[in-house]
Each structure stands twice: as structure tokens, then as C-alpha cells.
C-alpha positions in Angstrom: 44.4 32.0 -47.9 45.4 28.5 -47.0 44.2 28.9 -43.3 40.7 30.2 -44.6 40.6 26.6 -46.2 41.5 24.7 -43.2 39.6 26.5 -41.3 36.8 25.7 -43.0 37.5 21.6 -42.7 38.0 22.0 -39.3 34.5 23.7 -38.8 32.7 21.7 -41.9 33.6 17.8 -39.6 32.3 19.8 -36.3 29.5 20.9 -37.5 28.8 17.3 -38.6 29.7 15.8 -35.4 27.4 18.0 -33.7 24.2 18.0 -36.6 24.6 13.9 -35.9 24.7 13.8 -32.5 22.2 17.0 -31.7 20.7 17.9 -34.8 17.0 16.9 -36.5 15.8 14.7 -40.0 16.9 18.3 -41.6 20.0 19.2 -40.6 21.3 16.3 -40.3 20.5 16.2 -44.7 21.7 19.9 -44.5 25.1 18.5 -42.7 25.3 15.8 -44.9 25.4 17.5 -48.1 27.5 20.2 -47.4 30.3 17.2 -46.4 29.8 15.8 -49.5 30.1 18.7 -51.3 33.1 19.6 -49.8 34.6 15.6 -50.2 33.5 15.7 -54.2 35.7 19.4 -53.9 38.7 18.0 -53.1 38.2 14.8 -55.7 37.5 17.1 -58.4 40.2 19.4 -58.4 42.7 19.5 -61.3 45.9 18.8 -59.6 49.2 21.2 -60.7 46.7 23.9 -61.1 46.0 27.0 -58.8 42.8 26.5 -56.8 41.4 30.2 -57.2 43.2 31.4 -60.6 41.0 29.3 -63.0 37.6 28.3 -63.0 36.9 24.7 -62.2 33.9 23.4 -64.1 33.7 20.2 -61.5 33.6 22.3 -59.2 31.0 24.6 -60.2 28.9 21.6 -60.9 28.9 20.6 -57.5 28.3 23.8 -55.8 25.2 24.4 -58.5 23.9 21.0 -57.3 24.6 22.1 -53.6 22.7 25.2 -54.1 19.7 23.4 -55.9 19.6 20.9 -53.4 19.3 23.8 -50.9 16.8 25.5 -52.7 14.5 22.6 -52.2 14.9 21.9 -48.9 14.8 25.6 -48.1 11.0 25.4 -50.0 10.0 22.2 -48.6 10.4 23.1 -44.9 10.1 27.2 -45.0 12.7 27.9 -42.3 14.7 31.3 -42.5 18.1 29.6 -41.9 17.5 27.1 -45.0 16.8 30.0 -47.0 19.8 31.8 -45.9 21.9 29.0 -46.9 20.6 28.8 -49.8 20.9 32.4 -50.4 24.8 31.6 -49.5 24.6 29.1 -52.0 23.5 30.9 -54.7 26.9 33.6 -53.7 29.2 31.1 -54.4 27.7 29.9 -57.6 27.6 33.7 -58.9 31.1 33.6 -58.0 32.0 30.8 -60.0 29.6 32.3 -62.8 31.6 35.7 -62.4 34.6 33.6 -63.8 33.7 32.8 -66.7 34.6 36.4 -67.3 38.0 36.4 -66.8 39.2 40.3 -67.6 36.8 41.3 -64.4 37.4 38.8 -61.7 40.7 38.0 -59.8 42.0 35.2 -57.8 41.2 37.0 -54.6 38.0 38.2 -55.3 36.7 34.3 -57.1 38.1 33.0 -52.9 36.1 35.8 -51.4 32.7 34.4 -53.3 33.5 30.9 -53.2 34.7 30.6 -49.4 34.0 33.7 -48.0 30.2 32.4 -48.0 30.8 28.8 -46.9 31.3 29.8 -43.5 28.3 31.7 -42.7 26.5 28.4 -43.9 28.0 26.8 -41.6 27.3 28.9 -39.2 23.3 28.8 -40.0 23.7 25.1 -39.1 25.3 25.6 -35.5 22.2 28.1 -34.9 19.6 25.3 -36.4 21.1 22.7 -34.1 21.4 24.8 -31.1 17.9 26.4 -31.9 16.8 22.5 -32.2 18.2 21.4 -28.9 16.6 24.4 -27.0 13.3 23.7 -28.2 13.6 20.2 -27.2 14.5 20.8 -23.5 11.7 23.1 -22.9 9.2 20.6 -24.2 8.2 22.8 -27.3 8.7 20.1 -29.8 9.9 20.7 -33.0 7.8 21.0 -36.1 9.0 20.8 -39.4 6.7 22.1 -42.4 4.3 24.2 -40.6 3.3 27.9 -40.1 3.4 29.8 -36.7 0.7 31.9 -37.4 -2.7 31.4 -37.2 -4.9 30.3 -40.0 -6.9 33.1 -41.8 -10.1 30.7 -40.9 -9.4 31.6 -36.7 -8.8 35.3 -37.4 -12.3 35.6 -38.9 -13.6 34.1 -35.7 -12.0 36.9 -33.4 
């Protein structure tokens, strides 16, 4: 399980490279609070105990407050990918939730919701940065906010 962790560092500083060199106003927020997240992580876990055999409430805090963070951005700007990650989000939070109940949930299963969804998120964020840079070279633009499809006032008119 320990490369599934590292792994996820290694992709978690790319992904910020990139999202601050290519990425827009959004992802580069998106970027910035999934490092964070992932920095308060490591400074809030108990040292001596096993990462995935107890429930960490620091932990949990910060992934709730990831997740709400999310959920705001994901309603403020309406793009599928923000939802998605917050969707994610809201995986790992039920995973931490799920541990409360300690009879029904085992080490494995508490690092399959907590990490298993972290790397799809990141994921998300390669495809909004890579989405973002396509749109710029063809001269598209790139708005932020707005609905494609037309206005029920212009399909009256046709």
C-alpha cells in the first residue's frame, strides 16, 4: 500500500507544476487546495499509529473541509470535472465516516475509500488543464461561469 501513497505525491506536485504553469484562475485554486490538503495530512497524523487501522479525526477534518471547498467551487463555476471531484470528495469523507463503525470496516477497505479516490481527482485536473490549454490554442477562449446553451429567450425566436 505504501507505493499507492507515493504514488500519489509524486502525481499530487505534477499536477501542481503543470495547473501553475498551464492551468486557469480555477484550477490553479483546485491544485492549490488539494496540496494543502495533502501537506495538513501528513502534519496531522498521530505518529506510532497505523495510517489506515484507526480513524484520524484531523484527518477527516481536513478532507470534510476539502470536500466543502469543492462543493463550492463545483457550484460557483458548473463544470462537470469540479463536480466529479467533488463527488470524489464526498467518497473519501464516507470512508472516513464508515469508520466510525469499526465492526464493518477494515484497514484495507478505509485505504480503498480514502486513496483509492484521490487519484481520479487528480486525474480530473490533468483533463481541466489539458482541456484549458486546447481551448486556448484554437482561439476559443475560455469562459468560466457561463452556460453553452442558448437562452430560452433565442429559442422562442426560432
Amino acid at each position: 500500500m505504501w507505493y499507492a501513497v507515493y504514488g500519489f505525491w509524486l502525481l499530487v506536485v505534477l499536477t501542481s507544476l503543470a495547473t501553475w504553469r498551464w492551468g486557469g484562475r480555477i484550477e490553479r485554486g483546485v491544485a492549490g487546495s488539494y496540496l494543502a490538503a495533502a501537506l495538513a495530512t501528513v502534519a496531522l497524523r498521530l505518529p506510532g499509529t497505523s495510517e489506515y487501522a484507526n480513524l484520524n479525526v484531523g484527518v477527516f477534518v481536513i478532507d470534510l473541509m476539502l470536500m466543502m471547498g469543492l462543493v463550492w467551487t463545483a457550484l460557483k463555476h458548473a463544470q462537470w470535472w469540479l463536480i466529479a471531484s467533488a463527488a470524489l470528495q464526498l467518497v473519501t469523507v464516507l470512508g472516513h465516516v464508515a469508520m466510525f463503525d469499526a465492526q464493518r470496516t477494515g484497514p484495507f477497505s478505509y485505504f480503498a475509500a480514502v486513496v483509492g479516490s484521490s487519484y481520479p481527482s487528480q486525474i480530473l485536473l490533468v483533463y481541466a488543464i489539458v482541456r484549458r490549454v486546447r481551448r486556448t490554442k484554437t482561439g476559443r477562449g475560455f469562459r468560466y461561469s457561463q452556460s453553452r446553451s442558448r437562452s430560452v429567450s433565442s429559442l422562442r425566436e426560432s
